[in-house]
N, C-alpha and C positions, 0 to 999 in steps of 0.2 A: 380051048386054048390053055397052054398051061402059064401061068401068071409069075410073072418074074418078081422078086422079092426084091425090096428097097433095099439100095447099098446101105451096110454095115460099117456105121464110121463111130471111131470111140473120140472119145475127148480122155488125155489122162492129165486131173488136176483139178483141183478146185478151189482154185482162185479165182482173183478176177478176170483173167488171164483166157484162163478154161471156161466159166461160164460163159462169157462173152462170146466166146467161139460155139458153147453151143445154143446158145440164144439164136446167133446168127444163122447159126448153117440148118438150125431148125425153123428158123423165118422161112428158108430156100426150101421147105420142103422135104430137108434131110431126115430122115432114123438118127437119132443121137442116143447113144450110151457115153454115161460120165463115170469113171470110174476114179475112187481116189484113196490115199492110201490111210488116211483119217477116219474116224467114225463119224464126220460131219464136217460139210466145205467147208471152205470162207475160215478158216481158222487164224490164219497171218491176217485178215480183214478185219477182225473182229478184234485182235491186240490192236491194230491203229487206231482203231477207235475207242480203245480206252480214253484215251484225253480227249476226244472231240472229232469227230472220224474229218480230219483232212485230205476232203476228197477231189479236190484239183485248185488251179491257180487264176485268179482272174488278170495276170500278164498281161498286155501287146501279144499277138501273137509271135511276132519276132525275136521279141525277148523272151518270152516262155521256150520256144526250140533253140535257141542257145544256150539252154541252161543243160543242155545233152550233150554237149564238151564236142568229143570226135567223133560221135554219132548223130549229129546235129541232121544232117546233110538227109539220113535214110529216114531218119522218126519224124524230121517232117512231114513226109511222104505219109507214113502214118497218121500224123494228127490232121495233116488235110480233108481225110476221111473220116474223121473223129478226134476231134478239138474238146476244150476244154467247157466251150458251152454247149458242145452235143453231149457232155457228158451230163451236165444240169439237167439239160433238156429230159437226156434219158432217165435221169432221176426222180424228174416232174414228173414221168409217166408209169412209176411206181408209186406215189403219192408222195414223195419225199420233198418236200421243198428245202432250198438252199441257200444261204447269204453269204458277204462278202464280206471277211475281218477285217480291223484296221490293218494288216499289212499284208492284204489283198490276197487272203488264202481262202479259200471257198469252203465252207463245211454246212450238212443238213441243220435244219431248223431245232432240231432237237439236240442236237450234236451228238449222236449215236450211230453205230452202224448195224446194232443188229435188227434195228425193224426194218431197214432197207437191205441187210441180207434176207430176211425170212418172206418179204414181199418176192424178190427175186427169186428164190428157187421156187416156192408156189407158184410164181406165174409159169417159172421151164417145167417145172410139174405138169401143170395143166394144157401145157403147149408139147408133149408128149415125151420132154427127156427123162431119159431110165436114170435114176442114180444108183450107182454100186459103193459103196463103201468097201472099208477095210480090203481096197484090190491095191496091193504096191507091186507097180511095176519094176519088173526083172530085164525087161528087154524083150527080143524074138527068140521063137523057138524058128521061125524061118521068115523068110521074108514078109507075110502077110497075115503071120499069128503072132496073138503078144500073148506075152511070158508074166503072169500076175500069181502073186504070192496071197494065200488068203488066208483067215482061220481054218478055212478048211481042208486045207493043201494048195496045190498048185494047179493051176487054172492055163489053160493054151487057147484062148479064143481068137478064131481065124476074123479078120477086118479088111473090109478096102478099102479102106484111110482111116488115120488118127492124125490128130492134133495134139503132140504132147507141150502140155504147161505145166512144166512140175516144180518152177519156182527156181530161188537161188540155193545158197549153204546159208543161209542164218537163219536165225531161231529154227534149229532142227525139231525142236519137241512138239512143233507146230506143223512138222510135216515135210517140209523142205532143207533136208537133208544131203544135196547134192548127191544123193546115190544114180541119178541118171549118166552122169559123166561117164561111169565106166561102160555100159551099156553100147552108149554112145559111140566113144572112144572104138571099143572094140568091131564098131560096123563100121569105121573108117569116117567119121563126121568130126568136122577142124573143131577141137573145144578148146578155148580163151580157158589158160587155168582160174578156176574161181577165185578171188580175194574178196576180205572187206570192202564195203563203203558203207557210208555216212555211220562213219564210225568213230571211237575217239582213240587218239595217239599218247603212249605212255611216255612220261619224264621220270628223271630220278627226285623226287619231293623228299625232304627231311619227314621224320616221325612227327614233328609240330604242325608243318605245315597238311602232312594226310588226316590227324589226328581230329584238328580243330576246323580244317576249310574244307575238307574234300565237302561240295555238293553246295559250297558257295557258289551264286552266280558273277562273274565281273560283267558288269554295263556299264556304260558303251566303252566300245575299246574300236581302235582301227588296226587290224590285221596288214603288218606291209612283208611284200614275198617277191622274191625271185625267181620266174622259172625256169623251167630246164633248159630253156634256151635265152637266158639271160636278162627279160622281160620284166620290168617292175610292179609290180602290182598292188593295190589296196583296197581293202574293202572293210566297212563297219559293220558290226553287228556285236552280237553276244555269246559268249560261250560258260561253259560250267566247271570250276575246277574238280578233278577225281583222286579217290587214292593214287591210281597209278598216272595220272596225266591232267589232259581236258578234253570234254567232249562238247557239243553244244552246236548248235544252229551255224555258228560261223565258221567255224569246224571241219561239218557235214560239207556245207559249199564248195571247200575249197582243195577238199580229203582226197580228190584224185590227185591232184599236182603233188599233195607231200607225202602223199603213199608211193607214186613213182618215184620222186628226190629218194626217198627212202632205199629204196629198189637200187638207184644208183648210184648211190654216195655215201650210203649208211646212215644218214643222218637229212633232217630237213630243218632249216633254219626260218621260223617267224621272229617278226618283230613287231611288237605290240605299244600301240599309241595311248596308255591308259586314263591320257587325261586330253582328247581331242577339240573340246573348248577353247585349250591353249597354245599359242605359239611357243615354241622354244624358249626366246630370249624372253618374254614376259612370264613367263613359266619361272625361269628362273629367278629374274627379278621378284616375283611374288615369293621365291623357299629365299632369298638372300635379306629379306629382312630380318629386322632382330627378333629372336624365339626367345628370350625373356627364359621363363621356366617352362614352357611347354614340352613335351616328351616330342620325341622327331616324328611318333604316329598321329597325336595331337595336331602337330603343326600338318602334316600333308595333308588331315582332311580338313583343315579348317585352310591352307593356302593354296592346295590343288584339291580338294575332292574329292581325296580318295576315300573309299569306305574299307572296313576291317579286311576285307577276303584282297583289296589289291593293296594297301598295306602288309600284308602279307606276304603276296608275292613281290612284293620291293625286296621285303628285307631276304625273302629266300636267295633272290637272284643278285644285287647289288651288293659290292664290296664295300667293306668299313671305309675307308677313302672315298669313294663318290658316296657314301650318303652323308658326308662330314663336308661336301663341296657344293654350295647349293648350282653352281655352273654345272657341273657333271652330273648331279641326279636330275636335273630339270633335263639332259641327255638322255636319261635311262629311261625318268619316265617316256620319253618321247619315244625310244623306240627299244624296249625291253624284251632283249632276245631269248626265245621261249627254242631249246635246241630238243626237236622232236626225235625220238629214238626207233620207232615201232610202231604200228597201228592196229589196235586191240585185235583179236581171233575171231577169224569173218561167223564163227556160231556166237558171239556177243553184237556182231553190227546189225543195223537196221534192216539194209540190204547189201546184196552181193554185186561186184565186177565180173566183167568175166562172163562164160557161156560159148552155145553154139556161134561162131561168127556166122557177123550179118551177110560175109561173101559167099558164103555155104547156102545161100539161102537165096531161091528166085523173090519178084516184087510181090506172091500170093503169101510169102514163110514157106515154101515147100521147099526141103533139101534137094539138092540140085541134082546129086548124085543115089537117091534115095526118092521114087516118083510116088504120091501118096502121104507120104509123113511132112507134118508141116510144124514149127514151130511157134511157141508164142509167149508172152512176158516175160517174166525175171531170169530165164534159164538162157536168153539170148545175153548178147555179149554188148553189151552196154549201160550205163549207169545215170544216174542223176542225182541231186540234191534231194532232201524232203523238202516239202512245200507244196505238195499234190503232186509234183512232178510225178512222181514213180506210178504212183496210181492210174493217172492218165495216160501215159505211154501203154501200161499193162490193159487197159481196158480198151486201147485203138489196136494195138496187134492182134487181140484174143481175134477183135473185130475183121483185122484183115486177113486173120488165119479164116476165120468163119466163113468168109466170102469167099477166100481163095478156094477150101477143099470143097464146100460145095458146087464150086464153077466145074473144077477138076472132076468131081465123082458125075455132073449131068454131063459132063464132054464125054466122059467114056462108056457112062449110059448108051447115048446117043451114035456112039461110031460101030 
């Protein structure tokens, strides 16, 4: 009898995205080859975990999937099958144990990611995935060969399914370069143009204020916003002043709404609470007593609290007349408008918007129009805040690609 050869399925990518997928589809049984266009995976993985590898969120699970904006609704569906404690779970069974920070972000015991990258490929190692390096995907040369660029020329290897994870546009030098879109694009697949997120938005700052503050933190402030459909909104947290702007945690959160404002107004309007301790009227009552000789920076940190970096931005943004009024600046502190311009170039953000849409895409990631090729993390069209959010989405897709093309390739095995 002559013996049929296991379907030929690639993975292109090696994130968390792509590994996950071949973990998976190599659990089912699958052949997996991972092909990627770096000299070694995990490369965006391993920058997160410089500061402490922030590998998911210990949320509600209700509140963690609305932190997915207008994707909320599909990546459930996602983390249904892979939540935030199957991701621990999976990580206890690399030996990685994991704890919960005060502000309920989950990171390993060590706070590292490369001993829990190098655990993970040795075990796909040893669970039989082929890794290819230095292979950057070109596209097809026909419908069931892909088109990889090597050191050593060009490569046309025929496949019956791939999973491509090849990430968003940011930090290109890490690999993910949004050169898939065109590829794409050209086989007729709907791509969300790519932008920034969690990124930060440029203002115009004087020479004094970049010179001496940029990379000041301001704590606590309350963030208050309007959005595109006239909705008031507020939220505390912290962000970091920059040369060109602010970037920061509070920032990130909220970066979709003023990157759209942007989009369609030219301009995005915050106002910032920087002394949220205080009501208004006692606010001012505290700046209308007598200052004696104290300098007007003296007096606000000793009668609101402020410290040097939002003393600073008082005096950037508030005119000679309200800071001479203690009624009027105890106003400005209250809600000191911060008029956003731009939002930095998605090769300086965290992560990218944008991607394959999720409507192009059956419940397995497999294009709909396109039978065999399935999709998975940051290259799909939707976003989230950091906080492990991003991580965890990318590591429930890789997963539901994984499951999907394996189902797909033993179906057609089988008929």
């Amino acid at each position: 009898m002559t013996r049929v050869p296991p379907p030929r399925l690639a993975i292109v990518g090696g994130g968390p995205a792509g590994l996950m997928a071949a973990e998976t589809a190599c659990a089912a049984g699958m052949r997996v080859d991972l092909y990627d266009a770096m000299g070694s995976v995990g490369r965006k993985f391993l920058l997160a975990g410089k500061g402490g590898l922030n590998l998911t969120h210990a949320e509600a699970p209700a509140r963690f999937v609305e932190r997915f904006g207008a994707r909320q609704a599909e990546i459930a569906r996602w983390l249904a099958a892979f939540d935030a404690q199957s991701l621990r779970e999976w990580a206890r069974g690399l030996g990685v144990e994991t704890f919960v920070g005060s502000s309920g972000r989950v990171f390993p015991v060590d706070m590292k990611a490369a001993p829990l990258l190098r655990r993970w490929v040795r075990r796909l190692r040893e669970s039989g995935v082929e890794f290819h390096m230095h292979h950057r995907w070109l596209g097809w040369q026909a419908h069931d060969t892909l088109h990889f660029a090597t050191p050593h020329g060009e490569r046309a290897l025929p496949v019956d399914a791939v999973v491509l994870a090849l990430g968003g546009a940011s930090w290109p030098q890490l690999g993910s370069n949004g050169g898939w879109v065109a590829p794409l694009t050209r086989a007729g697949v709907d791509v969300a143009a790519l932008q920034p997120a969690n990124c930060g938005f440029e203002l115009d700052w004087s020479e004094l204020l970049r010179s001496r503050f940029a990379g000041a933190p301001l704590k606590p402030v309350v963030a208050h916003w309007h959005d595109r459909h006239g909705v008031a909104h507020a939220r505390q947290g912290e962000f970091v002043l920059s040369e060109y702007g602010i970037e920061g945690s509070l920032v990130y959160a909220i970066g979709a709404e003023l990157r759209e404002q942007i989009s369609e107004r030219g301009e995005a309007l915050l106002k910032l609470d920087l002394v949220p301790g205080y009501t208004q009227p006692a606010l001012a009552e505290r700046l209308a007593a007598p200052r004696g000789k104290h300098s007007l920076g003296d007096w606000l940190r000793r009668r609101a609290g402020l410290d040097a970096a939002k003393c600073a931005l008082v005096f950037e943004l508030v005119d000679k007349p309200a800071l001479a009024d203690p009624f009027a600046l105890a106003m400005q502190l209250k809600a000191l408008p911060l008029r956003l311009r731009a939002p930095r170039p998605v090769t300086e953000a965290i992560s990218t918007a944008g991607g394959v849409r999720l409507e192009a895409l059956d419940k397995y990631l497999m294009l709909r129009d396109r039978p065999g090729v399935f999709c998975a993390g940051e290259m799909l069209d939707w976003e989230a805040p950091t906080g492990g959010y991003l991580l965890t989405a990318c590591f429930a897709s890789g997963r539901i690609a994984g499951h999907g093309v394996a189902h797909w390739l033993a179906a057609r095995s089988a008929a």
